[in-house]
N, C-alpha and C positions, 0 to 999 in steps of 0.2 A: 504494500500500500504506500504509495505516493502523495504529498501534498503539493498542489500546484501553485506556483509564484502569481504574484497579480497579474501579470501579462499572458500566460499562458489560461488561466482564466477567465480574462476579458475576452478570450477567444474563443472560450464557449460558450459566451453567453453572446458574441456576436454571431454562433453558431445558429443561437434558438432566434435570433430574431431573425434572420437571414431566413430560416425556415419558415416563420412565422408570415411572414413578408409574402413569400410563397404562395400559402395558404392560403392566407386573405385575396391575393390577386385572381388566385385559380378557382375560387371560391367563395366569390363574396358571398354566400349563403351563413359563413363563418365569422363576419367581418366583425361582429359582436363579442365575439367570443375574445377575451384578451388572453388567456393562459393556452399556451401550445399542447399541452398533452389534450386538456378538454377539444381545444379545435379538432384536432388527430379523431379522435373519439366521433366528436360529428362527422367530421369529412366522410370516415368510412364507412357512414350512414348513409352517407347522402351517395357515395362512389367510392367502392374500396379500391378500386383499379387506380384512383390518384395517391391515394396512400403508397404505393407500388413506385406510381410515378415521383416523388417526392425518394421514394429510397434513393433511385436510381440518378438523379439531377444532383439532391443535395452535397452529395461526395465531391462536385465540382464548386461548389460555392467558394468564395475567395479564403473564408472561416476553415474551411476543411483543410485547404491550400494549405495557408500559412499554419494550421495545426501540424500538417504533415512534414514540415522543415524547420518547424520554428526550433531555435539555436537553443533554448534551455533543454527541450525533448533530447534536441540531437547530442546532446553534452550529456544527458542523463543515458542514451544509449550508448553512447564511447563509453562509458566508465562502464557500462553491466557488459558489456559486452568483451570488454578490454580491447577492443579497436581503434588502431591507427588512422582508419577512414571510415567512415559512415554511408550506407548507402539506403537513400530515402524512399523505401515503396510509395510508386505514384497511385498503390490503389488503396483511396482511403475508406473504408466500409462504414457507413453509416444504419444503425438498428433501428429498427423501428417496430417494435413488439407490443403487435398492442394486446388488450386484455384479453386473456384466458384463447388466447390462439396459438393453436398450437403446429400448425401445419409448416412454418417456418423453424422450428425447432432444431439446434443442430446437436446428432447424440455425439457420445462421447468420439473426441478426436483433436488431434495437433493442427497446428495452424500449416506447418513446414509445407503438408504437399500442396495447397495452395496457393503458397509464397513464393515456394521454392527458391527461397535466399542462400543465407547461409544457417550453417548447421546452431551457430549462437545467435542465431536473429532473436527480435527482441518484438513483443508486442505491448502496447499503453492500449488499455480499455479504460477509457473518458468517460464518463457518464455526464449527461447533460446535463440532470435535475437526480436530487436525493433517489438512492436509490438503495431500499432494504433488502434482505431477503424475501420480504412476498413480493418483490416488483422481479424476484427470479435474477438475478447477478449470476456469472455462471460461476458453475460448480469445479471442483477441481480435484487432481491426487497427488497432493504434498508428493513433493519429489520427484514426480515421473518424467519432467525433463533428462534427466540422468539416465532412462531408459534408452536414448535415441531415438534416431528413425525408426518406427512402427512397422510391418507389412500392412500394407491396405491391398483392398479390392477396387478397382477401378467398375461403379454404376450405371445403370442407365437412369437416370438421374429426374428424364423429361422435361429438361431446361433448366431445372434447378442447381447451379453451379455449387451450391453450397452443400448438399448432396453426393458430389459426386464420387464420392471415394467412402467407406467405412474401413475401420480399423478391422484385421481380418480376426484378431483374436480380443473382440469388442466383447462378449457376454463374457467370457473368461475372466477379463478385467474387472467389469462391473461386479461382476457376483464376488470379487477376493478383496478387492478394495474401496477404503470409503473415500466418499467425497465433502468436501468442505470448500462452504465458501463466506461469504463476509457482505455487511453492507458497505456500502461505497455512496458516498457524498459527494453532493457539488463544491467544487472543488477539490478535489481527490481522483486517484486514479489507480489500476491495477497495472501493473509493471510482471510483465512473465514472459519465459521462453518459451519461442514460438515450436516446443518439442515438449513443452506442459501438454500431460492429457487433461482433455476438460470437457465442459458438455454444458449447453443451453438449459435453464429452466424454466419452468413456465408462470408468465405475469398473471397472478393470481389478486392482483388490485383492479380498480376501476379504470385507472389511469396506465396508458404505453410507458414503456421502458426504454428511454432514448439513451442513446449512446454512439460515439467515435472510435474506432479503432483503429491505430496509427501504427506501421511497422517500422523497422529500422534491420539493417543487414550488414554485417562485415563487410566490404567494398574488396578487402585483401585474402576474406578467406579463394583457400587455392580450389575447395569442387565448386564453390562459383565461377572463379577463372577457368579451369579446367572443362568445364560444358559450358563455357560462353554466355554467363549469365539467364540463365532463362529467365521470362517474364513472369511464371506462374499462369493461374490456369483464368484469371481477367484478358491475357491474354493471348488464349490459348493453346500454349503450351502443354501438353499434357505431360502428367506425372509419369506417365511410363515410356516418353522419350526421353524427359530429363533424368529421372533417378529410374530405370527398370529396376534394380535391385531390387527396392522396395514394393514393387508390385507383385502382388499373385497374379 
């Protein structure tokens, strides 16, 4: 757990209005509504399909931008990382979990075949607004970083990218180990290896569960130089050209 400096906090909260901004535009139906989780909540009354669209747009906002580079993050991923260079994933995932849905839910899994950085990559989970355990924070298994790369099964997923891969020895895991996780406040952050196994929970509140998630990569580790950086699977890269090892 992380606490964020005033600047990198101004950034989230220029986050929520930038979204909010959105909102209102796309939907003046909402234009009343001043608090963003409640607008989220009508929106996907009124058209869930913008809700979708708002995932997809938001990650470009200038807010998400300067979150993805900004100098204090990237100073906090040299030092966890012990890196000489830093390299800044341009793809920054924006959550949008609203209440008690669960069909976006990701089970337990590392972030690595996604990323595909390096092996010490570094993930920050931002939370927008307060966020408890019943708003579902994810869950996680102390230590399993130290496990490495996983075998996965490479899915057919039906467009759902976040889907596309399972851990192949996933129930084995679950049933031997516990998970733990934590509330996370505005202002605050989660700081983990992107080789943490973890797993989605479900917003069991009124109110969506917003959140940023920001990577960071060794720039000198060598199986990045050695397969030529891959993009990860935003775009399109698949897991089983860059790391087949890892693949059943």
């Amino acid at each position: 757990m992380i606490d964020l400096p005033s600047d990198v906090d101004f950034l989230r909260q220029k986050m929520i209005q930038e979204m909010s901004d959105w909102v209102k535009a796309i939907s003046p139906e909402t234009g009343a509504v001043q608090d963003l989780p409640d607008a989220l909540v009508q929106l996907a009354k009124l058209d869930r399909s913008k809700v979708g669209k708002l995932y997809k747009v938001s990650r470009r906002f200038p807010a998400a931008r300067q979150l993805a580079c900004h100098p204090w993050l990237v100073g906090l991923a040299k030092s966890a990382m012990g890196a000489r260079v830093v390299s800044c994933c341009t793809f920054v995932n924006v959550r949008i979990d609203l209440p008690q849905e669960e069909r976006f839910l990701l089970p337990i899994h590392q972030d690595f075949p996604y990323i595909q950085g390096s092996l010490n990559g570094v993930t920050v989970w931002l939370p927008l607004f307060d966020t408890e355990l019943r708003h579902g924070p994810p869950s996680w298994i102390k230590g399993s970083h130290k496990w490495g790369v996983l075998e996965v099964r490479e899915e057919d997923s039906a467009g759902s990218g976040a889907k596309s891969f399972s851990i192949a020895k996933a129930e084995e895991i679950a049933a031997s180990h516990q998970f733990e996780s934590a509330n996370v406040m505005a202002g605050q952050a989660l700081l983990f290896s992107t080789l943490l196994v973890h797993r989605s929970e479900l917003n069991t509140t009124s109110r969506p569960r917003l959140n940023v998630q920001i990577r960071f990569d060794d720039a000198l580790a060598l199986e990045s130089i050695e397969r030529n950086y891959p993009e990860g699977l935003y775009l399109n890269d698949s897991f089983s050209s860059s790391y087949p090892e890892y693949v059943q």
